[in-house]
KEGUDO-78553 format. One line per 8 residues: number of its first residue (from 1); their letters; for each residue x, y, z of N, C-alpha, C. Coordinates in steps of 0.001 Angstrom, whole numbers. Example, Ala and Ser with C-alpha at 12.3 -4.5 7.8 and 13.67 -1.06 7.14 Angstrom:
KEGUDO-78553
1 = as = 13190:-5690:7800:12300:-4500:7800:13200:-3300:7800; 12850:-2250:7080:13670:-1060:7140:12900:30:7870
END
This chain:
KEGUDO-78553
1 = xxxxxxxx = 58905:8310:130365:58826:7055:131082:60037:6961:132008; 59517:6614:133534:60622:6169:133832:61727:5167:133593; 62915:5496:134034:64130:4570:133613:63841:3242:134496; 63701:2220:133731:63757:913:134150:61936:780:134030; 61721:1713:133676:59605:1225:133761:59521:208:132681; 60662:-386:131425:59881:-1607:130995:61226:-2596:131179; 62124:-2691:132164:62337:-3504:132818:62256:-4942:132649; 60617:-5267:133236:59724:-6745:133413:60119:-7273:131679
9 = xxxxxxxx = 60048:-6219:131055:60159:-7144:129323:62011:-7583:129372; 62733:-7345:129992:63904:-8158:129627:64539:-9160:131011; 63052:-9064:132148:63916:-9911:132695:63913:-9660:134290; 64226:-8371:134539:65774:-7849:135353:64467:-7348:136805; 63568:-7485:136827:62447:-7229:138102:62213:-8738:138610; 61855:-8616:140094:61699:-9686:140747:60297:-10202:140817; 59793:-8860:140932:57905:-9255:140770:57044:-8725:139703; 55782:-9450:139739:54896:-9182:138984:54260:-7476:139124
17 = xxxxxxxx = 53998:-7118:139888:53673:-6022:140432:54676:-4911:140196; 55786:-4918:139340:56782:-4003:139103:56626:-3529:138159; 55671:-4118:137087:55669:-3583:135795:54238:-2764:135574; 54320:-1650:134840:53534:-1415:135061:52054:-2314:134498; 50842:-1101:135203:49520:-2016:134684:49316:-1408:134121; 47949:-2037:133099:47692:-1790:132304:46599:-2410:131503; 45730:-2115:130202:44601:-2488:129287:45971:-3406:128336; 45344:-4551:127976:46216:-5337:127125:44681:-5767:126053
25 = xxxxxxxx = 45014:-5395:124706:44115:-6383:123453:45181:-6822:122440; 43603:-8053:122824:44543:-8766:121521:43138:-8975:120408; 43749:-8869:119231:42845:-9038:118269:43401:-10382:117304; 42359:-11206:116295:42678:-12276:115456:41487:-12282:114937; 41670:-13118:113448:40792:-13341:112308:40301:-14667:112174; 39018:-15118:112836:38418:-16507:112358:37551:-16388:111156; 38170:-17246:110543:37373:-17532:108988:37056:-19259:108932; 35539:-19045:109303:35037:-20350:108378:35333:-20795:106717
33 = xxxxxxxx = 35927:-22107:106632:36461:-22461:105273:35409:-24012:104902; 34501:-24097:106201:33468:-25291:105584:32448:-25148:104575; 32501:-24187:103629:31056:-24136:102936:31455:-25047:101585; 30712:-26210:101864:30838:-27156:100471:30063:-26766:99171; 29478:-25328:99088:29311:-25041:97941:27664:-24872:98192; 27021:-25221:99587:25115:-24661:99237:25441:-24009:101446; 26641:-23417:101519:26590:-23064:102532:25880:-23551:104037; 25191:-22885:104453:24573:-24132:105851:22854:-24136:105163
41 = xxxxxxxx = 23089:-24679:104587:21767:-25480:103940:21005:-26329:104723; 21983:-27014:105102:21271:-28537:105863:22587:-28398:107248; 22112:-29370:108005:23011:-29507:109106:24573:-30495:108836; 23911:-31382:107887:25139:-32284:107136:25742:-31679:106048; 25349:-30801:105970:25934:-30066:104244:27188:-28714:104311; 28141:-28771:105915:29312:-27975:105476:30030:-28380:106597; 31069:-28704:106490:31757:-29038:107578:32139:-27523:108690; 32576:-27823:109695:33728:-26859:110440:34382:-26109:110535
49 = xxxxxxxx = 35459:-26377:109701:36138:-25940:109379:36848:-24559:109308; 37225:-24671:110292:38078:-22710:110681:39384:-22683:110712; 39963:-21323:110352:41538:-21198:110355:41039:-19845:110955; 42223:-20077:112250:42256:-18965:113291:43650:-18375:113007; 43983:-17051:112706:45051:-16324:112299:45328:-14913:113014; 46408:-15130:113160:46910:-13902:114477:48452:-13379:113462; 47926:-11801:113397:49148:-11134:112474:50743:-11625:112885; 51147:-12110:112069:53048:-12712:112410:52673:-13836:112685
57 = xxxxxxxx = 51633:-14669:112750:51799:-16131:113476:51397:-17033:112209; 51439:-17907:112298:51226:-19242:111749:49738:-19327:111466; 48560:-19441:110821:47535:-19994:110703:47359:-21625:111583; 46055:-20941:112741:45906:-22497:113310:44546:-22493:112264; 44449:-23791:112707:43765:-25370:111616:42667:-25668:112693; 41485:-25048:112592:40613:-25450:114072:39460:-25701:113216; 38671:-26915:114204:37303:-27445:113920:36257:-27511:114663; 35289:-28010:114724:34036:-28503:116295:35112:-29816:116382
65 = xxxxxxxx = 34741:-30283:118026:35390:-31635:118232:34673:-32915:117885; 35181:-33776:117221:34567:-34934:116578:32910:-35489:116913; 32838:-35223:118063:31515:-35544:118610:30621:-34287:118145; 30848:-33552:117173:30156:-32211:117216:30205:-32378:115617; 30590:-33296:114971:30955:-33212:113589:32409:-32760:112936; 32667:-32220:113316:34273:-31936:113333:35339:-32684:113228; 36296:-32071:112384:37564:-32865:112005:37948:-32679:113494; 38704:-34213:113516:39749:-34762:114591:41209:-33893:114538
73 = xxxxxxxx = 41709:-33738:113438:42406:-33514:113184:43237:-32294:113517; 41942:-31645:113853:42123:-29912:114303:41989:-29798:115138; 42634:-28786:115744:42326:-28163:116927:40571:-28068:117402; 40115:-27948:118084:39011:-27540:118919:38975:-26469:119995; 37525:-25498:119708:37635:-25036:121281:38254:-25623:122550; 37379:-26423:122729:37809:-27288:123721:39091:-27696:124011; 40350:-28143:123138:41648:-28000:123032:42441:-26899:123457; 41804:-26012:122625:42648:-24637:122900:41692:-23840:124272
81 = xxxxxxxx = 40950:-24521:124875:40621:-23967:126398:41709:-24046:127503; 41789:-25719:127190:42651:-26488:127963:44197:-25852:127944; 44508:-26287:126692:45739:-25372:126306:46031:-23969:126793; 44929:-22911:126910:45412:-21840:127052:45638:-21814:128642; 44799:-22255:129409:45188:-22872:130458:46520:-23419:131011; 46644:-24456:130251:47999:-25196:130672:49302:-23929:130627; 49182:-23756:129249:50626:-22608:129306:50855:-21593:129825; 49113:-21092:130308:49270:-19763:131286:49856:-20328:132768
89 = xxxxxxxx = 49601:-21255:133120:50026:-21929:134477:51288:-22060:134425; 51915:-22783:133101:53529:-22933:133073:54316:-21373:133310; 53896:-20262:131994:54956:-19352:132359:54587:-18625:133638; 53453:-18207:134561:53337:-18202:135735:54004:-18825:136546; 53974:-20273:136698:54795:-20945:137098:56395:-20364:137096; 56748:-20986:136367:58579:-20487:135669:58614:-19013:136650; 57663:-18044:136229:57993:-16629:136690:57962:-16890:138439; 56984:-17342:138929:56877:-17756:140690:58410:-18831:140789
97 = xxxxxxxx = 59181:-19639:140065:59414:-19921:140438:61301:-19080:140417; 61668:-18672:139438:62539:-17284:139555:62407:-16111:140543; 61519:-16188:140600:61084:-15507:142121:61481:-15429:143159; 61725:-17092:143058:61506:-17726:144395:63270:-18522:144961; 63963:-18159:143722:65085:-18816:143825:65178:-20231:143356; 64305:-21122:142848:63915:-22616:142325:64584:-22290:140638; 64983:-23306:140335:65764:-23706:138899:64898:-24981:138916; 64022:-24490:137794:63299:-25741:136463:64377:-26052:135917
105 = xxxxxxxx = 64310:-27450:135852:64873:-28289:134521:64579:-28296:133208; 63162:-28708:134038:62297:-29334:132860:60611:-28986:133291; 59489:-29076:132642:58457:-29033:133273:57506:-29871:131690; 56868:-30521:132276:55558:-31170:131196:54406:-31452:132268; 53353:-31379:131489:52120:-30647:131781:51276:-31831:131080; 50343:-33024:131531:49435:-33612:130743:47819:-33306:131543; 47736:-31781:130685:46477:-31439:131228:45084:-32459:131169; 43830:-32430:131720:43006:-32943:131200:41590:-31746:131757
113 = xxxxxxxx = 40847:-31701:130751:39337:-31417:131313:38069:-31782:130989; 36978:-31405:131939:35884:-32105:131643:34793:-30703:131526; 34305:-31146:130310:32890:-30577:129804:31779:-31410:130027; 30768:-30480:130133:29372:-31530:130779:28303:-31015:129375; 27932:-31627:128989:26805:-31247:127820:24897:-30959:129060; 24544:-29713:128377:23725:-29738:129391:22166:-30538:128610; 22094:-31040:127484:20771:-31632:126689:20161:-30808:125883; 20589:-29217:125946:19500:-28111:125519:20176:-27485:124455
121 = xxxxxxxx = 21418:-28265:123833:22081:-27745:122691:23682:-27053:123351; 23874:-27089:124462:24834:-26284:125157:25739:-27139:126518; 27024:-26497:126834:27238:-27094:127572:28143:-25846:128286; 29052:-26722:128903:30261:-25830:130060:31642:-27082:130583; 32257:-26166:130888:33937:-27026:131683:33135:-26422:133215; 33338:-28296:133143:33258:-28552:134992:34488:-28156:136170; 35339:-28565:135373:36954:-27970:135570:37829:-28650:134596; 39118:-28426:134737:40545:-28335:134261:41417:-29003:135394
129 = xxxxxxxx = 41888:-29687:135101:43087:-30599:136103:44448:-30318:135379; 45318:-29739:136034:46835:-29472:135425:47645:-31074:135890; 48233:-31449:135217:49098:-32530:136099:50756:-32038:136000; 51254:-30720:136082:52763:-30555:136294:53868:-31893:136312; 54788:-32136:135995:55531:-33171:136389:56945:-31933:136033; 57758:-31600:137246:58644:-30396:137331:59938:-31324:137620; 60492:-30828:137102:62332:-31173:137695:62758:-30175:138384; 63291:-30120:139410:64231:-28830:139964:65755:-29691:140420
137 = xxxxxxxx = 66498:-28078:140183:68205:-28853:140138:68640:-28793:141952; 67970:-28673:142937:67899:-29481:144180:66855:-29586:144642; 67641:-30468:146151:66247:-30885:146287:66006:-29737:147888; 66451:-28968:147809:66014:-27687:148762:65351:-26871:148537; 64966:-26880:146482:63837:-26071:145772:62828:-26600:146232; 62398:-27868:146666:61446:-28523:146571:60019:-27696:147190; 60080:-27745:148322:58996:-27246:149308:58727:-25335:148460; 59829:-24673:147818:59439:-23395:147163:59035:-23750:145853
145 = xxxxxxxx = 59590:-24809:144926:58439:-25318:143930:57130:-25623:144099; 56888:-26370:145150:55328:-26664:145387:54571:-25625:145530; 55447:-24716:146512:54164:-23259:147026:54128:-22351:145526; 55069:-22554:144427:54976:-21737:143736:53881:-21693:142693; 53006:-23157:142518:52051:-23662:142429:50826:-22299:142584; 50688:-22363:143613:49618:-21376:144539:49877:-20031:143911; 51163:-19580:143623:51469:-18361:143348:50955:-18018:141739; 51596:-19359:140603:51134:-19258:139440:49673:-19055:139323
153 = xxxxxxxx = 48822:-19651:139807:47518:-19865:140150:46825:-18157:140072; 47396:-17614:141065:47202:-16079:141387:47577:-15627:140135; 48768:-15608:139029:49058:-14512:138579:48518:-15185:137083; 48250:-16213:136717:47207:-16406:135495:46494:-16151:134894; 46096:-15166:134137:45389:-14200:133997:43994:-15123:133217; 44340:-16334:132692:43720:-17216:132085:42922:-17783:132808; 43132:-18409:134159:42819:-18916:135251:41799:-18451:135844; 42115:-16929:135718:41552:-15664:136912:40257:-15198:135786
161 = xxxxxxxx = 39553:-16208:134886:39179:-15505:133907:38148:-16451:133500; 38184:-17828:134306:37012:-18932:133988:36353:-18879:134917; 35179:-19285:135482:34309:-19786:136020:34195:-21415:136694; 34953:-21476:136526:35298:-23326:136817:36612:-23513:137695; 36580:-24450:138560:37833:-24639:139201:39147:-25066:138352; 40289:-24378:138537:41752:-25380:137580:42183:-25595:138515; 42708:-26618:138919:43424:-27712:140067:44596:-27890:139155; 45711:-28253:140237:47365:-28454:139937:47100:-29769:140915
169 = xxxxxxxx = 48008:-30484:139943:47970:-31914:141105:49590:-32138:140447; 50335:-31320:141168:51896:-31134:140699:52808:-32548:140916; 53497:-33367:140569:54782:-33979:141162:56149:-33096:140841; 57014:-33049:142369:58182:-32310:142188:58994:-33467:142072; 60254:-33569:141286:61030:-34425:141292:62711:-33467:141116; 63539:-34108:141671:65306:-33186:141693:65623:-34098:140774; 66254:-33241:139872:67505:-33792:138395:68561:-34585:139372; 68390:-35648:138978:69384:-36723:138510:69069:-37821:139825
177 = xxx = 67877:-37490:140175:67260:-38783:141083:65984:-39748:140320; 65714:-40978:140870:64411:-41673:140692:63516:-41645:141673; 62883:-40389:141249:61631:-40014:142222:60394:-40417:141531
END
């Protein structure tokens, strides 16, 4: 391997395109834990109930979403759509914006999306709306925070991978003003 070919893992490359490419898998274990004892018998007779587990990680706690019968309580597809979404946009983001010479403060994200039920047992995401709310430490980042927007967008691999529009409807704001 060349010297500096993994580089991109500590940092020290400016672009995306420096590291090499490549096949990336990921593998995880969903186990249904709803069988109340006569399995799917009836449609009311087992709950949801899944634990999604990824080797070294934490067991997530996932269900159908309440309107589907499903604990509230848990995660949902639908949650973790949105979600995987949102955070692929953030570290995209962060990376476009190191890029670019821009210093994040801070960044929060109150995603929202919409699913359409189609009547026939099935449905789909109409889209995904990001709402960014970014701090940068001037205000000369500003105009290279916004475009960096466009850039995260491109390098999302999450993004680049739905069928549905994801929209950024960003506010930039500079640390230590009331914008």
């Amino acid at each position: 391997m060349a010297a500096g070919a993994d580089a991109w893992k500590t940092g020290r490359v400016s672009t995306a395109s420096a590291r090499p490419l490549g096949e990336h898998h990921y593998a995880l274990t969903t186990t249904w834990t709803g069988n109340r004892g006569t399995g799917t018998s009836g449609y009311r007779d087992y709950t949801r109930d899944v634990t999604v587990e990824v080797a070294g990680k934490p067991a997530l706690l996932a269900s159908a979403d309440k309107p589907f019968r499903g604990d509230p309580s848990r995660w949902n597809p639908e949650d973790l759509l949105v979600a995987a979404l949102s955070e692929c946009h953030l570290l995209s983001y962060l990376h476009a914006c190191v890029t670019a010479g821009v210093v994040v403060i801070s960044y929060r994200d109150e995603a929202t999306g919409l699913m359409r039920e189609t009547g026939a047992g099935g449905g789909a995401f109409a889209e995904v709306t990001l709402h960014p709310q970014v701090v940068v430490a001037e205000e000369s980042m500003v105009v290279a925070a916004e475009a960096a927007h466009a850039q995260a967008n491109e390098w999302c691999f999450i993004a680049n991978s739905v069928n549905f529009p994801v929209r950024h409807e960003a506010t930039i704001t500079v640390a230590g003003t009331d914008a």
